[in-house]
C-alpha positions in Angstrom: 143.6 156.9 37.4 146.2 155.5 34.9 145.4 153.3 32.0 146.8 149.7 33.6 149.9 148.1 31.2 147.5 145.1 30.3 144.4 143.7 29.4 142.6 140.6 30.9 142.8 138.7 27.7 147.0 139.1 28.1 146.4 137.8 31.4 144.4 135.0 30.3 147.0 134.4 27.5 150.1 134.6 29.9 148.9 131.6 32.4 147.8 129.6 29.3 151.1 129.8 27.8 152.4 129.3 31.7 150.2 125.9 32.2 151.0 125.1 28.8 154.5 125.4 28.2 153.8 126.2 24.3 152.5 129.5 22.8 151.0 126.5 20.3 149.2 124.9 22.5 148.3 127.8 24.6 146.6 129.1 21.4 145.0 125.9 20.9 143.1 125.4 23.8 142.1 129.5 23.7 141.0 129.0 20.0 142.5 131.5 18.7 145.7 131.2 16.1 149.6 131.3 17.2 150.1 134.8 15.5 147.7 136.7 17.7 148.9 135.1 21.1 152.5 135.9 20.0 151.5 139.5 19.5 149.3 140.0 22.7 152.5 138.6 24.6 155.2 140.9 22.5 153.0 144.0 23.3 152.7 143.1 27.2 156.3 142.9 27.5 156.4 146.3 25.7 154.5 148.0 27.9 155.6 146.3 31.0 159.1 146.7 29.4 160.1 143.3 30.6 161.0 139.8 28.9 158.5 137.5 30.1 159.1 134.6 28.7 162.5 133.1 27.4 162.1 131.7 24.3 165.8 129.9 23.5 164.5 126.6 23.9 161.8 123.9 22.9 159.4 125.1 26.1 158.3 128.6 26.9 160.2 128.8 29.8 159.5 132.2 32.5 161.6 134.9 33.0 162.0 136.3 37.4 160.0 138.9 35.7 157.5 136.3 34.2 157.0 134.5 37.1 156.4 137.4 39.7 153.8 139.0 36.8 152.3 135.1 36.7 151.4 135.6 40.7 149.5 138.5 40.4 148.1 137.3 37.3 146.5 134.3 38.5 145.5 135.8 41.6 143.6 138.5 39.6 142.1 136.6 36.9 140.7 134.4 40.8 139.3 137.6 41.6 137.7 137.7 38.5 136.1 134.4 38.6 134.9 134.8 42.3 132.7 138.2 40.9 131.4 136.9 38.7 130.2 134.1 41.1 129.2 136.4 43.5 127.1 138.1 40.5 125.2 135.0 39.5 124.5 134.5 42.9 122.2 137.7 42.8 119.8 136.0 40.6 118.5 133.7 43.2 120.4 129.7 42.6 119.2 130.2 39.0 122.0 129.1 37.6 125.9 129.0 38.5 127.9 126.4 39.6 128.5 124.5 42.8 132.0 122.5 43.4 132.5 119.9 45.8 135.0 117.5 47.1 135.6 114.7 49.0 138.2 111.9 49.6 137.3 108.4 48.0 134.8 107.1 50.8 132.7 110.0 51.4 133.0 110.6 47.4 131.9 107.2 46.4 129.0 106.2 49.0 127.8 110.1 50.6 128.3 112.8 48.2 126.4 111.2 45.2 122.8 111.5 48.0 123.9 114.9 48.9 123.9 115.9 45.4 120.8 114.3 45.1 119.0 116.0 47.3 120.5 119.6 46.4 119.7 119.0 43.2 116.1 117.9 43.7 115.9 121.4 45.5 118.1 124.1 43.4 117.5 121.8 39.5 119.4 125.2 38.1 122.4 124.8 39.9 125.1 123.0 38.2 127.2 120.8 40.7 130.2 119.2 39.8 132.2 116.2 42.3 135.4 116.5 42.6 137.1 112.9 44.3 140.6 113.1 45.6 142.6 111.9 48.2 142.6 113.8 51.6 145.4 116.2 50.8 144.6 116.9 47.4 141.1 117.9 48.3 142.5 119.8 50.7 144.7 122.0 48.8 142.1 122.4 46.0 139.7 124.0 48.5 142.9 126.4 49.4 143.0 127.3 46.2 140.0 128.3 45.1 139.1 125.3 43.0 136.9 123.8 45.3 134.1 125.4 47.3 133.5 122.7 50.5 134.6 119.5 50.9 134.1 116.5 53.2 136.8 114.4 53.8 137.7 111.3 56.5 141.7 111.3 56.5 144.0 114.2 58.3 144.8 116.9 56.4 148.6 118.3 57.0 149.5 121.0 59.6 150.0 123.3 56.8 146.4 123.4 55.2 145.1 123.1 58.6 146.0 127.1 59.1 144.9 127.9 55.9 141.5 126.2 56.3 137.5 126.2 58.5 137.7 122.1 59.5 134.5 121.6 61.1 133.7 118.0 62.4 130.8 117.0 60.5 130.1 113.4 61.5 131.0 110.2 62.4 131.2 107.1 60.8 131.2 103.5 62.0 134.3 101.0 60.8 132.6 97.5 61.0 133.7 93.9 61.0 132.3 91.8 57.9 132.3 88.3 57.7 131.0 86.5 54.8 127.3 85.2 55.7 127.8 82.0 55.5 131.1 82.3 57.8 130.9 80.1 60.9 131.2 83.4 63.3 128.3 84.8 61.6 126.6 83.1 64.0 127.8 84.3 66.7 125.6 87.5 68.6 129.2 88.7 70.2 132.6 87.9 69.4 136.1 89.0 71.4 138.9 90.5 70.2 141.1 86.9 70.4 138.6 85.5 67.5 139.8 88.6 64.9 143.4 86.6 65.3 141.9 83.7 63.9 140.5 85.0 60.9 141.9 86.1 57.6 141.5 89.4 56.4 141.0 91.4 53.1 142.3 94.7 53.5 143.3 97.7 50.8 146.9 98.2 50.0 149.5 98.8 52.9 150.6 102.5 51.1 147.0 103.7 50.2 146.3 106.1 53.0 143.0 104.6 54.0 144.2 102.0 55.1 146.8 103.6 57.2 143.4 105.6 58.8 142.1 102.3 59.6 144.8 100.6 60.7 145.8 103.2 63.5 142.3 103.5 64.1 142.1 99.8 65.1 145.6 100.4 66.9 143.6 103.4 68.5 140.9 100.6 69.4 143.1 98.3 71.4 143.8 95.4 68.9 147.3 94.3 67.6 147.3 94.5 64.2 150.4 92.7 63.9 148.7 89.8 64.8 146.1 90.4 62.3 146.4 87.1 59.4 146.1 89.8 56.2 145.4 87.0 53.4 145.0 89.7 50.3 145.6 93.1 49.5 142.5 94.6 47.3 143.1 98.6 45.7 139.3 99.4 46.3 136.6 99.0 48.6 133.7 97.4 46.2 136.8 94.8 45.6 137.2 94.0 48.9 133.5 93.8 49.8 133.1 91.0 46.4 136.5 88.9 48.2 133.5 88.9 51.8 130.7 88.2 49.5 132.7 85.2 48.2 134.0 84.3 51.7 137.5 84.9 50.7 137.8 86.8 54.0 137.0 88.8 56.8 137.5 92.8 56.9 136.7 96.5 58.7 134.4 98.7 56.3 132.9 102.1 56.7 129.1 101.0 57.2 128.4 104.1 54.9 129.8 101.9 52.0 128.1 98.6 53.2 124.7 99.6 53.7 123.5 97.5 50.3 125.1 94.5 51.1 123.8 94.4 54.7 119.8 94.6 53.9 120.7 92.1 50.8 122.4 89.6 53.8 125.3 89.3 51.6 127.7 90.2 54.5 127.6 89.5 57.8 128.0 92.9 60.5 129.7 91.4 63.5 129.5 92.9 66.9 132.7 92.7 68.8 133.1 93.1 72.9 134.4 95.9 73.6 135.7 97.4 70.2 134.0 100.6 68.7 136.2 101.7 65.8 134.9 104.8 64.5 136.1 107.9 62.1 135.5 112.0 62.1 134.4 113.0 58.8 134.9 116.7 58.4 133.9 120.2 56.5 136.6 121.7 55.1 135.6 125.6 53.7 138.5 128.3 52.7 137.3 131.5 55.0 139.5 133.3 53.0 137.7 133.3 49.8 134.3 134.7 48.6 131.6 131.7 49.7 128.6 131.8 47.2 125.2 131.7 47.8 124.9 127.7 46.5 127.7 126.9 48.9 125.6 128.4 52.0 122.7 126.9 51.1 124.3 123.1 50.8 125.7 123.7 53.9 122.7 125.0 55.9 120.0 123.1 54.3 121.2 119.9 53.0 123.8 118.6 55.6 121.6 118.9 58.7 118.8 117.1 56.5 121.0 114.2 55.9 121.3 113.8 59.3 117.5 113.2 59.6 117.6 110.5 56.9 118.3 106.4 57.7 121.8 106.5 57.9 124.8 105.2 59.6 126.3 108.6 60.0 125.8 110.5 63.3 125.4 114.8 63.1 128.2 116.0 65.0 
Protein backbone atom coordinates (compact mmCIF):
# COMPACT_ATOMS: atom_id res chain seq x y z
CA UNK A 1 0.00 0.00 0.00
CA UNK A 2 1.46 3.49 -0.70
CA UNK A 3 2.59 5.87 1.96
CA UNK A 4 -0.61 8.56 1.80
CA UNK A 5 0.71 12.43 0.82
CA UNK A 6 -0.40 13.56 4.39
CA UNK A 7 -0.67 13.32 7.87
CA UNK A 8 -3.76 13.83 10.13
CA UNK A 9 -2.13 16.69 11.96
CA UNK A 10 -1.97 18.53 8.18
CA UNK A 11 -5.46 17.71 8.03
CA UNK A 12 -6.27 19.07 11.30
CA UNK A 13 -4.07 22.15 10.45
CA UNK A 14 -5.75 22.69 6.90
CA UNK A 15 -9.51 23.12 8.30
CA UNK A 16 -8.15 25.24 11.28
CA UNK A 17 -6.54 27.54 8.91
CA UNK A 18 -10.00 26.96 6.62
CA UNK A 19 -12.43 27.96 9.79
CA UNK A 20 -10.02 30.39 10.73
CA UNK A 21 -9.07 32.43 7.90
CA UNK A 22 -5.46 33.10 9.52
CA UNK A 23 -2.50 30.71 9.68
CA UNK A 24 -2.26 33.05 13.18
CA UNK A 25 -5.08 32.29 14.49
CA UNK A 26 -5.22 28.81 13.33
CA UNK A 27 -1.91 28.28 15.24
CA UNK A 28 -3.48 29.91 18.10
CA UNK A 29 -6.26 27.96 18.95
CA UNK A 30 -3.98 24.55 17.96
CA UNK A 31 -1.23 25.82 20.38
CA UNK A 32 1.37 25.47 18.55
CA UNK A 33 3.51 28.51 17.00
CA UNK A 34 2.94 30.23 13.32
CA UNK A 35 6.35 28.75 11.99
CA UNK A 36 5.42 25.06 12.39
CA UNK A 37 1.80 25.41 10.90
CA UNK A 38 3.37 27.32 7.94
CA UNK A 39 5.70 24.44 7.38
CA UNK A 40 3.21 21.51 7.87
CA UNK A 41 1.07 23.46 5.17
CA UNK A 42 4.30 24.22 2.64
CA UNK A 43 5.21 20.42 2.86
CA UNK A 44 1.41 19.25 2.04
CA UNK A 45 1.31 21.32 -0.88
CA UNK A 46 4.66 19.71 -1.86
CA UNK A 47 3.71 16.51 -1.81
CA UNK A 48 0.28 17.00 -3.07
CA UNK A 49 2.00 19.27 -5.56
CA UNK A 50 -0.76 21.82 -5.31
CA UNK A 51 -1.28 25.46 -3.96
CA UNK A 52 -3.73 25.22 -1.31
CA UNK A 53 -4.07 28.24 -0.10
CA UNK A 54 -3.62 31.76 -1.80
CA UNK A 55 -1.86 33.87 0.23
CA UNK A 56 -1.93 37.56 -1.72
CA UNK A 57 -4.19 38.98 0.59
CA UNK A 58 -5.04 39.85 4.42
CA UNK A 59 -7.20 36.27 4.78
CA UNK A 60 -5.97 32.81 3.78
CA UNK A 61 -8.21 32.51 1.11
CA UNK A 62 -8.54 28.58 -0.72
CA UNK A 63 -7.32 27.54 -3.81
CA UNK A 64 -10.13 24.94 -6.37
CA UNK A 65 -7.45 22.64 -5.24
CA UNK A 66 -7.78 23.78 -1.50
CA UNK A 67 -11.21 23.51 -1.30
CA UNK A 68 -11.86 20.06 -3.01
CA UNK A 69 -8.73 18.74 -0.49
CA UNK A 70 -10.97 20.63 2.46
CA UNK A 71 -14.04 18.11 1.59
CA UNK A 72 -12.34 15.11 1.95
CA UNK A 73 -10.50 16.53 4.73
CA UNK A 74 -13.24 17.19 6.96
CA UNK A 75 -15.03 14.27 5.97
CA UNK A 76 -12.04 12.13 7.16
CA UNK A 77 -10.99 13.84 10.19
CA UNK A 78 -15.47 12.95 10.86
CA UNK A 79 -14.52 9.55 10.39
CA UNK A 80 -11.97 9.84 12.79
CA UNK A 81 -13.99 11.30 15.48
CA UNK A 82 -16.94 8.76 14.93
CA UNK A 83 -14.02 5.75 15.83
CA UNK A 84 -13.04 6.81 18.22
CA UNK A 85 -16.68 7.19 19.58
CA UNK A 86 -17.45 3.88 18.56
CA UNK A 87 -14.13 2.81 20.61
CA UNK A 88 -15.17 4.43 23.93
CA UNK A 89 -18.30 2.93 23.46
CA UNK A 90 -16.66 -0.66 24.04
CA UNK A 91 -15.95 0.23 27.50
CA UNK A 92 -19.40 0.00 28.71
CA UNK A 93 -21.02 4.20 29.10
CA UNK A 94 -17.86 4.69 31.16
CA UNK A 95 -17.12 7.62 29.75
CA UNK A 96 -17.65 9.45 26.23
CA UNK A 97 -19.83 11.96 25.41
CA UNK A 98 -23.54 12.29 24.49
CA UNK A 99 -24.88 15.44 22.32
CA UNK A 100 -28.30 16.55 22.14
CA UNK A 101 -30.52 19.02 20.65
CA UNK A 102 -33.62 20.53 20.67
CA UNK A 103 -35.49 23.78 19.52
CA UNK A 104 -36.17 26.41 22.33
CA UNK A 105 -39.39 24.77 24.02
CA UNK A 106 -38.39 21.28 24.30
CA UNK A 107 -34.79 22.74 25.15
CA UNK A 108 -35.90 24.97 27.95
CA UNK A 109 -38.71 22.92 29.80
CA UNK A 110 -38.01 18.83 28.60
CA UNK A 111 -34.52 18.18 27.82
CA UNK A 112 -33.05 19.50 31.17
CA UNK A 113 -35.46 16.13 33.03
CA UNK A 114 -34.25 13.94 30.27
CA UNK A 115 -30.72 14.75 31.13
CA UNK A 116 -31.58 14.28 34.47
CA UNK A 117 -32.64 11.12 34.42
CA UNK A 118 -29.82 9.77 31.95
CA UNK A 119 -27.47 11.10 34.09
CA UNK A 120 -28.75 9.70 37.29
CA UNK A 121 -28.31 6.30 35.38
CA UNK A 122 -25.00 6.54 33.07
CA UNK A 123 -23.05 9.49 35.96
CA UNK A 124 -19.84 8.76 33.41
CA UNK A 125 -21.33 9.89 30.48
CA UNK A 126 -20.82 13.43 29.67
CA UNK A 127 -23.88 15.11 27.92
CA UNK A 128 -23.88 18.27 26.54
CA UNK A 129 -27.44 20.46 25.30
CA UNK A 130 -27.27 21.92 22.40
CA UNK A 131 -30.58 24.69 21.89
CA UNK A 132 -31.33 25.98 18.44
CA UNK A 133 -34.06 26.82 16.41
CA UNK A 134 -35.75 23.94 14.38
CA UNK A 135 -33.55 24.18 11.29
CA UNK A 136 -30.41 24.76 12.86
CA UNK A 137 -30.90 21.66 14.96
CA UNK A 138 -31.72 20.03 12.14
CA UNK A 139 -28.76 20.59 10.05
CA UNK A 140 -26.38 19.98 13.04
CA UNK A 141 -27.68 16.47 13.41
CA UNK A 142 -26.94 16.19 9.44
CA UNK A 143 -23.74 16.93 10.17
CA UNK A 144 -22.53 15.05 12.61
CA UNK A 145 -22.52 17.57 15.37
CA UNK A 146 -25.40 16.42 17.07
CA UNK A 147 -26.34 12.85 17.85
CA UNK A 148 -30.56 13.03 18.39
CA UNK A 149 -32.54 15.78 18.77
CA UNK A 150 -36.15 16.65 19.66
CA UNK A 151 -37.65 19.37 18.14
CA UNK A 152 -41.54 20.88 17.75
CA UNK A 153 -41.27 23.18 14.47
CA UNK A 154 -41.00 21.63 10.65
CA UNK A 155 -37.94 20.98 9.45
CA UNK A 156 -37.38 21.80 5.50
CA UNK A 157 -37.90 19.32 2.68
CA UNK A 158 -34.31 19.10 2.22
CA UNK A 159 -33.15 17.74 5.78
CA UNK A 160 -36.25 15.74 5.76
CA UNK A 161 -34.37 13.23 3.16
CA UNK A 162 -31.34 13.38 4.84
CA UNK A 163 -32.84 12.61 8.23
CA UNK A 164 -34.95 9.37 10.77
CA UNK A 165 -38.04 11.96 11.91
CA UNK A 166 -39.87 9.88 14.24
CA UNK A 167 -43.04 11.36 16.03
CA UNK A 168 -42.22 11.29 19.57
CA UNK A 169 -45.05 13.10 21.32
CA UNK A 170 -47.55 15.45 21.61
CA UNK A 171 -47.88 18.43 23.43
CA UNK A 172 -50.89 20.55 24.50
CA UNK A 173 -51.10 24.54 23.49
CA UNK A 174 -53.34 25.92 26.33
CA UNK A 175 -55.24 29.12 26.93
CA UNK A 176 -53.91 31.21 30.16
CA UNK A 177 -55.68 33.74 31.70
CA UNK A 178 -54.36 35.59 34.65
CA UNK A 179 -56.03 34.01 37.91
CA UNK A 180 -57.72 36.68 38.94
CA UNK A 181 -59.20 37.32 35.31
CA UNK A 182 -62.98 37.47 35.28
CA UNK A 183 -63.16 34.25 32.72
CA UNK A 184 -61.15 32.31 35.18
CA UNK A 185 -64.16 31.53 36.46
CA UNK A 186 -65.68 30.22 33.95
CA UNK A 187 -65.64 25.90 33.64
CA UNK A 188 -66.03 26.39 29.69
CA UNK A 189 -65.56 29.18 27.40
CA UNK A 190 -66.41 29.47 23.40
CA UNK A 191 -64.36 30.54 20.87
CA UNK A 192 -66.38 34.28 20.51
CA UNK A 193 -64.92 35.03 24.24
CA UNK A 194 -60.95 34.65 22.79
CA UNK A 195 -62.22 37.90 20.58
CA UNK A 196 -62.74 39.72 23.53
CA UNK A 197 -59.60 39.34 25.22
CA UNK A 198 -56.13 40.69 24.81
CA UNK A 199 -53.38 38.68 24.10
CA UNK A 200 -49.55 38.43 24.84
CA UNK A 201 -48.01 36.59 22.21
CA UNK A 202 -43.97 36.20 21.00
CA UNK A 203 -42.77 38.19 18.16
CA UNK A 204 -44.70 37.98 14.67
CA UNK A 205 -41.10 36.71 12.79
CA UNK A 206 -39.90 34.18 15.60
CA UNK A 207 -40.98 30.95 14.15
CA UNK A 208 -42.88 29.75 17.11
CA UNK A 209 -45.10 31.78 16.87
CA UNK A 210 -45.75 31.13 13.30
CA UNK A 211 -46.18 27.19 14.63
CA UNK A 212 -48.78 28.46 16.85
CA UNK A 213 -50.45 30.69 15.00
CA UNK A 214 -51.25 28.26 12.01
CA UNK A 215 -51.83 25.74 14.61
CA UNK A 216 -54.79 27.89 16.02
CA UNK A 217 -55.68 28.68 12.16
CA UNK A 218 -55.50 24.70 11.98
CA UNK A 219 -57.94 24.84 15.06
CA UNK A 220 -60.74 26.82 13.57
CA UNK A 221 -60.19 30.33 15.13
CA UNK A 222 -59.47 33.63 13.12
CA UNK A 223 -56.60 34.99 14.30
CA UNK A 224 -57.13 38.10 12.60
CA UNK A 225 -59.60 38.79 15.00
CA UNK A 226 -57.32 37.95 17.77
CA UNK A 227 -56.80 41.72 19.93
CA UNK A 228 -52.66 41.07 20.19
CA UNK A 229 -51.91 43.79 23.03
CA UNK A 230 -47.90 42.99 23.30
CA UNK A 231 -45.28 41.27 21.59
CA UNK A 232 -42.82 39.40 24.33
CA UNK A 233 -39.28 37.66 22.63
CA UNK A 234 -39.54 34.68 25.19
CA UNK A 235 -41.94 32.48 26.79
CA UNK A 236 -41.02 33.03 30.73
CA UNK A 237 -41.75 36.86 29.53
CA UNK A 238 -44.89 36.19 28.37
CA UNK A 239 -45.93 33.90 31.16
CA UNK A 240 -44.75 37.19 33.93
CA UNK A 241 -47.22 39.71 31.44
CA UNK A 242 -50.39 36.52 32.54
CA UNK A 243 -49.04 36.48 36.01
CA UNK A 244 -49.49 40.22 36.17
CA UNK A 245 -52.79 40.12 34.16
CA UNK A 246 -51.45 42.09 31.36
CA UNK A 247 -53.10 39.47 29.15
CA UNK A 248 -54.34 36.37 27.93
CA UNK A 249 -52.14 33.76 25.79
CA UNK A 250 -51.68 29.92 24.20
CA UNK A 251 -48.65 28.18 25.96
CA UNK A 252 -47.12 24.73 25.63
CA UNK A 253 -48.48 23.15 29.00
CA UNK A 254 -44.88 21.56 29.11
CA UNK A 255 -43.63 25.15 29.91
CA UNK A 256 -46.52 26.05 32.33
CA UNK A 257 -46.62 23.20 34.59
CA UNK A 258 -45.08 25.48 37.66
CA UNK A 259 -47.28 28.18 37.33
CA UNK A 260 -50.40 25.94 37.15
CA UNK A 261 -49.93 23.90 40.65
CA UNK A 262 -48.70 27.53 42.15
CA UNK A 263 -52.44 28.99 40.80
CA UNK A 264 -50.53 31.76 39.29
CA UNK A 265 -52.28 31.21 35.85
CA UNK A 266 -55.39 30.23 35.09
CA UNK A 267 -55.76 26.90 32.24
CA UNK A 268 -58.96 27.65 30.44
CA UNK A 269 -60.94 25.04 28.75
CA UNK A 270 -62.40 26.09 25.56
CA UNK A 271 -65.56 24.33 23.56
CA UNK A 272 -64.51 22.75 21.01
CA UNK A 273 -60.74 23.81 20.47
CA UNK A 274 -57.90 21.23 21.07
CA UNK A 275 -54.72 22.96 19.78
CA UNK A 276 -51.98 20.51 20.01
CA UNK A 277 -48.19 20.07 18.55
CA UNK A 278 -45.96 16.85 17.24
CA UNK A 279 -42.80 16.90 18.94
CA UNK A 280 -40.34 14.77 17.05
CA UNK A 281 -36.91 12.53 17.03
CA UNK A 282 -34.66 13.51 14.66
CA UNK A 283 -31.47 10.73 14.29
CA UNK A 284 -28.89 10.89 11.08
CA UNK A 285 -29.16 6.99 9.82
CA UNK A 286 -26.31 7.79 7.98
CA UNK A 287 -23.76 8.15 10.64
CA UNK A 288 -22.32 5.83 13.22
CA UNK A 289 -25.06 5.92 16.37
CA UNK A 290 -23.07 5.31 19.71
CA UNK A 291 -23.91 3.22 22.39
CA UNK A 292 -25.08 6.43 24.78
CA UNK A 293 -27.32 7.49 21.97
CA UNK A 294 -29.23 3.96 21.99
CA UNK A 295 -29.46 3.83 25.38
CA UNK A 296 -31.20 7.54 25.73
CA UNK A 297 -33.35 6.52 23.20
CA UNK A 298 -34.51 3.04 24.45
CA UNK A 299 -34.39 3.65 28.07
CA UNK A 300 -35.05 7.13 28.97
CA UNK A 301 -37.74 8.41 26.37
CA UNK A 302 -40.30 5.57 26.97
CA UNK A 303 -39.69 6.30 30.83
CA UNK A 304 -40.58 9.79 30.52
CA UNK A 305 -43.66 8.85 29.21
CA UNK A 306 -44.43 7.00 32.45
CA UNK A 307 -43.73 10.18 34.56
CA UNK A 308 -46.61 13.04 35.47
CA UNK A 309 -46.50 14.85 32.43
CA UNK A 310 -48.44 16.72 29.91
CA UNK A 311 -46.80 15.00 27.07
CA UNK A 312 -48.46 11.95 25.42
CA UNK A 313 -45.99 8.80 24.00
CA UNK A 314 -46.67 8.64 20.52
Amino acid sequence: MPELPFTLDQLRILKAIAAQGSFKKAADILYVTQPAVSLQIQNLEKQLEITIFDRGGRKALLTEAGRLLLEYCERILNQCDEACKAIEDLNSLKGGTLVIGASQTTGTYLMPRMIGLFRQKYPDVSVQLQVHSTRRTGWSVANGQIDLAIIGGQLPGDLENLLQVIPYATDELALVLPSKHQLSTKKELLKEDLYKLNFVTLDSQSTTRKVVDKLLQDSGLDIQRLKIEMELNSLEAIKNAVQSGLGASFLPVVSIERELSAGTIHKAFVADLEVKRELKLITNPSRYTSRASEVFKKNILPQFASLESPLRYL
